[in-house]
C-alpha positions, 0 to 999 in steps of 0.5 A: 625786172623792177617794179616802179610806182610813181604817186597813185598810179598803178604800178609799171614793170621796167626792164634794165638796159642792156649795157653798150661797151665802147668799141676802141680802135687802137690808134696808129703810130704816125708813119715815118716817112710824114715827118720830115727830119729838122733841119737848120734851113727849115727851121730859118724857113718857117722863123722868116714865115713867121715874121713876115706874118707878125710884120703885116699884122704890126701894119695892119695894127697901125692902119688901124689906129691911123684910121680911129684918130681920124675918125674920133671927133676932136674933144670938146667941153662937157657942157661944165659951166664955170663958177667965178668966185666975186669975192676973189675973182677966182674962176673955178672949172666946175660948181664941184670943185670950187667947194671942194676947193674952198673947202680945203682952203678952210674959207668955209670953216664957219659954214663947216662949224654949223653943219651945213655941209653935213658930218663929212663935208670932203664926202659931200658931193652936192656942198655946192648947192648948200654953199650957194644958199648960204653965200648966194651973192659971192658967186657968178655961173659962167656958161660956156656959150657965153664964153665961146661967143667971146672967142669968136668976137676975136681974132688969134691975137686976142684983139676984138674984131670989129662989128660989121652992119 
């Protein structure tokens, strides 16, 4: 027996746990007459098996994707307002990338030499807003509605359809 104390509280006797041995059974060897002897037709038998299962998942596997792409919605814009450039009558895809395009074209050297884009104007991912203030008449917001509309004022050929009343 142990004496156990635990803080200020009277002291307890504990008694040790009597040990409990594993019991093991021996295991048995497998009996001769389960296992079947290899032979070449069962070998093919169970290889065709596996095959014809790996088939239906390939099918099963390419319904599938036939059924997602029928699901997905076809792409559509981001919402990106394009940026026409009234000096040059360029059309960027997006406020970020008419800066950075004009960035490495060195059009901005000057507006680069005075910091306005900061120490590391390739890093800068607002350099659009900062341009803007600098250059406010140079450039023209295309929003894509307006764009839109004006494909659908047309037909395939490109020519304008006539306005009905």
């Amino acid at each position: 027996m142990t004496i156990k104390t635990n803080g200020n509280q009277r002291p307890t006797e504990t008694k040790p746990k009597a040990e409990v041995k594993p019991t093991t059974k021996p295991i048995a060897a497998p009996k001769a007459d389960i296992l079947k002897p290899q032979t070449i037709a069962n070998i093919t038998k169970e290889i065709d098996a596996l095959w014809q299962a790996v088939s239906q998942q390939h099918k099963l596997i390419t319904e599938l994707q036939e059924t997602l792409a029928r699901k997905r919605r076809p792409p559509s814009s981001n919402g990106k307002v394009k940026v026409k450039d009234k000096k040059t009558g360029k059309i960027y895809p997006s406020k970020n990338n008419a800066y950075q395009t004009l960035l490495r074209a060195g059009e901005l050297k000057e507006l680069v030499d005075k910091g306005v884009f900061g120490d590391v104007p390739e890093k800068n991912n607002f350099g659009w807003y900062q341009l803007v203030r600098e250059l406010p008449d140079r450039f023209e917001e295309i929003n894509p509605e307006a764009s839109s509309e004006e494909k659908s004022n047309s037909d395939v050929a490109g020519k304008p359809v006539p306005q009905t009343k």
